[in-house]
C-alpha positions in Angstrom: 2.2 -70.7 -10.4 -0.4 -68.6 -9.3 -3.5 -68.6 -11.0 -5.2 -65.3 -10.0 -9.0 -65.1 -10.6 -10.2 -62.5 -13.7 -12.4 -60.0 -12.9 -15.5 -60.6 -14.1 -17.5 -58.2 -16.6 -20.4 -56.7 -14.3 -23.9 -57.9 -15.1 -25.4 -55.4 -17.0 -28.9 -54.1 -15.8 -31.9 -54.6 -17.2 -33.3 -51.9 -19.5 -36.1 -49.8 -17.9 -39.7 -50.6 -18.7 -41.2 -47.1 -20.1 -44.1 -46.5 -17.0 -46.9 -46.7 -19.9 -46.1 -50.8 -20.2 -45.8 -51.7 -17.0 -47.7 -54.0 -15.1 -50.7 -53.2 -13.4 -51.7 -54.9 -10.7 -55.4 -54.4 -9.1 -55.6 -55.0 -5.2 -58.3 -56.0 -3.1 -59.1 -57.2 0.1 -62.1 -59.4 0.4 -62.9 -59.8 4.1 -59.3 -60.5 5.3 -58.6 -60.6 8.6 -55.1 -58.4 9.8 -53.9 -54.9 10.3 -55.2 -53.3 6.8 -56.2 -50.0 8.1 -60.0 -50.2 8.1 -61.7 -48.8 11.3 -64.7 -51.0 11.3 -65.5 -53.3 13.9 -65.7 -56.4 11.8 -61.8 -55.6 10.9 -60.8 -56.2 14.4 -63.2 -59.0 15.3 -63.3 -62.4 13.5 -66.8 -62.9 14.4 -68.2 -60.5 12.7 -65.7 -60.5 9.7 -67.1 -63.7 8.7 -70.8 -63.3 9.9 -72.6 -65.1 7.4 -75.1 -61.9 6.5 -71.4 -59.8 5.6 -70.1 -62.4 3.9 -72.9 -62.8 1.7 -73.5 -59.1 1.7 -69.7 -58.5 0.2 -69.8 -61.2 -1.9 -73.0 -60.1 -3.8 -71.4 -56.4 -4.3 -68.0 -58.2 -5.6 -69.4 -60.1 -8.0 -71.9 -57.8 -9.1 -69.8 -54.4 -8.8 -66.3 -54.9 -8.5 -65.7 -58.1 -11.1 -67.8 -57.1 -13.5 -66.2 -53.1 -13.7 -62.9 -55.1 -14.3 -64.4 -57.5 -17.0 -65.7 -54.5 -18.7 -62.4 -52.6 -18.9 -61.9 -51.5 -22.4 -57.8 -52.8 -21.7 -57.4 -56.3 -19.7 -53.3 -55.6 -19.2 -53.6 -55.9 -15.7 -53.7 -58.5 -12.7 -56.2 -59.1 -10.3 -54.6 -59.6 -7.1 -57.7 -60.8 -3.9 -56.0 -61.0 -0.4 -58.5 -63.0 2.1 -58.3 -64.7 5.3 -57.2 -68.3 5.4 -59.6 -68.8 7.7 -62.4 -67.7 5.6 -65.1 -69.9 6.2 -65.2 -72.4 2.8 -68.4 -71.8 1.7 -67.4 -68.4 1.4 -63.6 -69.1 0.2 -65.2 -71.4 -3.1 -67.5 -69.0 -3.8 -64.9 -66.6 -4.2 -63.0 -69.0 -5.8 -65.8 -69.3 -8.0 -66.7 -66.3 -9.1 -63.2 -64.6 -10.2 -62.8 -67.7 -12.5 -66.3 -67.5 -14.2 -65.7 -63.5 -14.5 -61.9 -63.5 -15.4 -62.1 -66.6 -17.0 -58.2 -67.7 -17.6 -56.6 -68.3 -14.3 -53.5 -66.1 -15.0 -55.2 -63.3 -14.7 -55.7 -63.0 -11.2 -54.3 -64.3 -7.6 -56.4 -65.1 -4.9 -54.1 -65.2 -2.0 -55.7 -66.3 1.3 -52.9 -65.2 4.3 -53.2 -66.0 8.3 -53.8 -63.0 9.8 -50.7 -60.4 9.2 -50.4 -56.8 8.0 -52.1 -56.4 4.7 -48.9 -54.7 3.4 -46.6 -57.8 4.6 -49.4 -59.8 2.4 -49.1 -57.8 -0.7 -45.1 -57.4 -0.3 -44.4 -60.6 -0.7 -46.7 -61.2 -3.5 -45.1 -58.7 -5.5 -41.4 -60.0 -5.2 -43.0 -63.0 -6.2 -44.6 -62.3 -9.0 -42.6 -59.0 -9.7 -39.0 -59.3 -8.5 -37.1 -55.9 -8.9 -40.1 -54.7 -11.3 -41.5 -51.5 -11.1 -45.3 -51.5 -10.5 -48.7 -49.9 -10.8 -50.5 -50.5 -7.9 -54.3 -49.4 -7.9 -56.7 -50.0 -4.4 -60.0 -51.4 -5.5 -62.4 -52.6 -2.3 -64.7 -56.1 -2.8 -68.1 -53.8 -3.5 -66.3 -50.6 -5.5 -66.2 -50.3 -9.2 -64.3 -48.5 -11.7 -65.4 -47.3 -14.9 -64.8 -49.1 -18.1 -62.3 -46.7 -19.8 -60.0 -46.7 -16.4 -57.3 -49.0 -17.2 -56.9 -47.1 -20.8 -56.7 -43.6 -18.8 -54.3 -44.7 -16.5 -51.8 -45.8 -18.9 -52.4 -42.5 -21.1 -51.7 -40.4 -17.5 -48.2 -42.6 -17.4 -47.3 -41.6 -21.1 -48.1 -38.3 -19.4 -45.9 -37.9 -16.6 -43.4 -39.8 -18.6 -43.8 -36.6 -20.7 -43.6 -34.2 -17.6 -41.1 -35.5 -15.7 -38.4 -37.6 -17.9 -36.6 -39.3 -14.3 -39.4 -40.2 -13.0 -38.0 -44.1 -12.1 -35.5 -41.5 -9.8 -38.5 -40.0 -8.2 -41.0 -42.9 -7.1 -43.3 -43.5 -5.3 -45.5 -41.7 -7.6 -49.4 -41.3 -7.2 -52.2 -40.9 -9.9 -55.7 -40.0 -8.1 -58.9 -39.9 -9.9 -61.1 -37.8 -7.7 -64.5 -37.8 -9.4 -66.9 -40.7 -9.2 -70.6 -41.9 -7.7 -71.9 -42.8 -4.6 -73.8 -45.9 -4.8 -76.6 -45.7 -2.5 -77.3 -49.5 -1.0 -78.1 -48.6 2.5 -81.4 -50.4 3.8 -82.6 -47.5 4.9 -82.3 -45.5 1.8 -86.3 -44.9 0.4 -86.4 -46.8 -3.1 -84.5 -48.1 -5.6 -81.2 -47.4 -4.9 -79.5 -44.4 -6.1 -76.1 -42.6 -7.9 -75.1 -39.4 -6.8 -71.7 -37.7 -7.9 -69.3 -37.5 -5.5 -65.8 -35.6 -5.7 -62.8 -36.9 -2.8 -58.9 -35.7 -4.0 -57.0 -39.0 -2.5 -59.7 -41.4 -2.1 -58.7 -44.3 -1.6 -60.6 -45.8 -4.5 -58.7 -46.1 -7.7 -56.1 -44.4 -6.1 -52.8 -46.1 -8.1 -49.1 -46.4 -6.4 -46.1 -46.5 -9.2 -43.5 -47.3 -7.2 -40.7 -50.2 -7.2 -39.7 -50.6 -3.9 -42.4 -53.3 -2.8 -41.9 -52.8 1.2 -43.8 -48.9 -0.3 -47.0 -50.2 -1.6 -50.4 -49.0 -1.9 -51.9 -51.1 1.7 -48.5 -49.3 3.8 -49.3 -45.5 3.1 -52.1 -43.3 4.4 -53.9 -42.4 1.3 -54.7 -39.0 2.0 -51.0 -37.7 2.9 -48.8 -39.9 0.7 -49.5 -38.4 -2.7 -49.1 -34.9 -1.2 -45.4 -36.3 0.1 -44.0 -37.9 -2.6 -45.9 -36.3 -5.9 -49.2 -37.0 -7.4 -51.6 -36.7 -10.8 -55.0 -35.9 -9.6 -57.3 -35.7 -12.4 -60.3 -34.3 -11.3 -62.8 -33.7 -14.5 -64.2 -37.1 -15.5 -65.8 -39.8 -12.8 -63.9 -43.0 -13.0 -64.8 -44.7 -9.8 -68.3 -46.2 -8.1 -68.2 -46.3 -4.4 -70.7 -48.6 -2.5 -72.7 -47.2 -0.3 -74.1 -49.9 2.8 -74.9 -51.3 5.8 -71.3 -53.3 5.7 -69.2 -50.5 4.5 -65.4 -50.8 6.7 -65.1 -47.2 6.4 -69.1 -45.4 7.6 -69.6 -42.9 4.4 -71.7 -40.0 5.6 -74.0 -38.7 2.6 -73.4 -34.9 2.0 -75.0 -32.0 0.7 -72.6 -31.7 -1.8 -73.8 -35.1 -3.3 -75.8 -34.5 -6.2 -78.2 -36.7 -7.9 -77.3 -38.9 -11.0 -80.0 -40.3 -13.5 -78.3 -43.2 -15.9 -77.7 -41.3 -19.4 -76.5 -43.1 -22.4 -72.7 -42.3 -21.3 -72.9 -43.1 -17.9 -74.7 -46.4 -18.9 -71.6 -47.1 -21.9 -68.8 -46.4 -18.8 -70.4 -48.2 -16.1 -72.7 -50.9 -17.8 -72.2 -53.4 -14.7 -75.1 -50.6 -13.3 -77.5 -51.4 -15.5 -77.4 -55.0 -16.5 -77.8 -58.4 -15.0 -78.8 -57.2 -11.4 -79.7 -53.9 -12.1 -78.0 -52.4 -9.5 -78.7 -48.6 -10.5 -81.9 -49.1 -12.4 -83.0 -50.8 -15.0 -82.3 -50.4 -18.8 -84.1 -48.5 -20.9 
């Protein structure tokens, strides 16, 4: 006799996460070396990628910007994620190493991954069906001397509870963009006169904060042109409280021109309580008081 095989039940999927609980992952790119579409001249020459006087430069504004904005947030549900060069020179790479573990403190709460030279999105792909398979995913773009302000993190989840609100299929219709596009210029340049200065700045699409819901990870937030795909496949841009600081120097890999437009910021109490990695420690913005 013939035994013939049962057909077996199919495996039932997995329930969708609502978007406001899932993850968040931050990305940045300290001083990697690969196609990661910066236009500066140290991205396409190793030499002066790991000059000493940039390295130290860019590691001065990431520990004194860009960690401490994301040890201020007012929620920690989210992942670090740092993609480097494997041939960052060690000094460099253990100071790095260093610093996210003094400033994030338990080691599951970021990844430092340090890849041979590739295309950043190639990097970050394979992170995330890693660490995410078959997960839907915030992405948000944060460069090694940016900031963000303290309440971002909490924002961002209430503008998912938002658009979950708005548009009910949304897990039919990702990618899906949120774009914050009020923030300061941090003025660092050696040839500014003085201390150096804030200025409000307003960019739809920047790049900065810019967050990527999306769960095909091949479509992540180092593959798309930040200016065109939010207008493609549907965005949030919330435009009427700053949320982002943008470094403003001598190593920037992208040369920001100062405009007219720009318009002088002087450190008020609630600027102080939603970016207070300005005003303490190094003083960046000023001092307190």
């Amino acid at each position: 006799m013939t035994e013939q095989a049962q057909p077996q039940p199919a495996a039932e999927e997995p329930a969708a996460v609502p978007l406001h609980r899932i993850p968040v992952v931050i990305v940045t790119r300290f001083s990697f070396f690969g196609k990661s579409g910066w236009k500066s001249d140290a991205s396409r020459d190793r030499a002066l990628l790991f000059q000493p006087e940039r390295l130290q430069h860019r590691l001065r504004l990431f520990s004194q910007v860009t960690l401490p904005s994301l040890a201020a947030q007012s929620r920690q549900d989210f992942h670090h994620f740092i993609l480097t060069s494997r041939d960052l020179p060690e000094p460099t790479a253990a100071a790095l190493a260093e610093a996210c573990a003094r400033s994030h403190g338990d080691a599951g709460r970021y990844s430092i991954v340090a890849a041979r030279p590739m295309p950043a999105r190639a990097a970050l792909r394979r992170y995330l069906d890693r660490r995410y398979p078959g997960k839907v995913v915030a992405q948000v773009a944060l460069d090694d001397d940016d900031g963000l302000a303290a309440d971002f993190v909490q924002d961002l989840r209430r503008q998912f509870r938002l658009i979950e609100e708005e548009i009910p299929d949304i897990s039919q219709k990702l990618p899906h963009f949120v774009s914050y596009s009020r923030g300061f210029g941090l003025m660092l340049r050696d040839a500014a006169e003085g201390a150096p200065a804030l200025f409000r700045i307003r960019y739809p699409y920047i790049n900065l904060g810019l967050t990527m819901i999306a769960g095909d990870h091949a479509k992540n937030i180092l593959a798309i042109q930040h200016k065109k795909a939010p207008r493609k496949f549907g965005a949030r841009l919330i435009g009427d409280t700053p949320m982002y600081v943008r470094g403003i120097h001598d190593f920037n890999d992208s040369r920001v021109e100062q405009s007219e437009r720009w318009v002088r910021q002087e450190g008020d109490d609630q600027l102080k309580a939603r970016f207070p990695f300005l005003f303490s420690g190094s003083g960046l913005a000023g001092d307190e008081g």
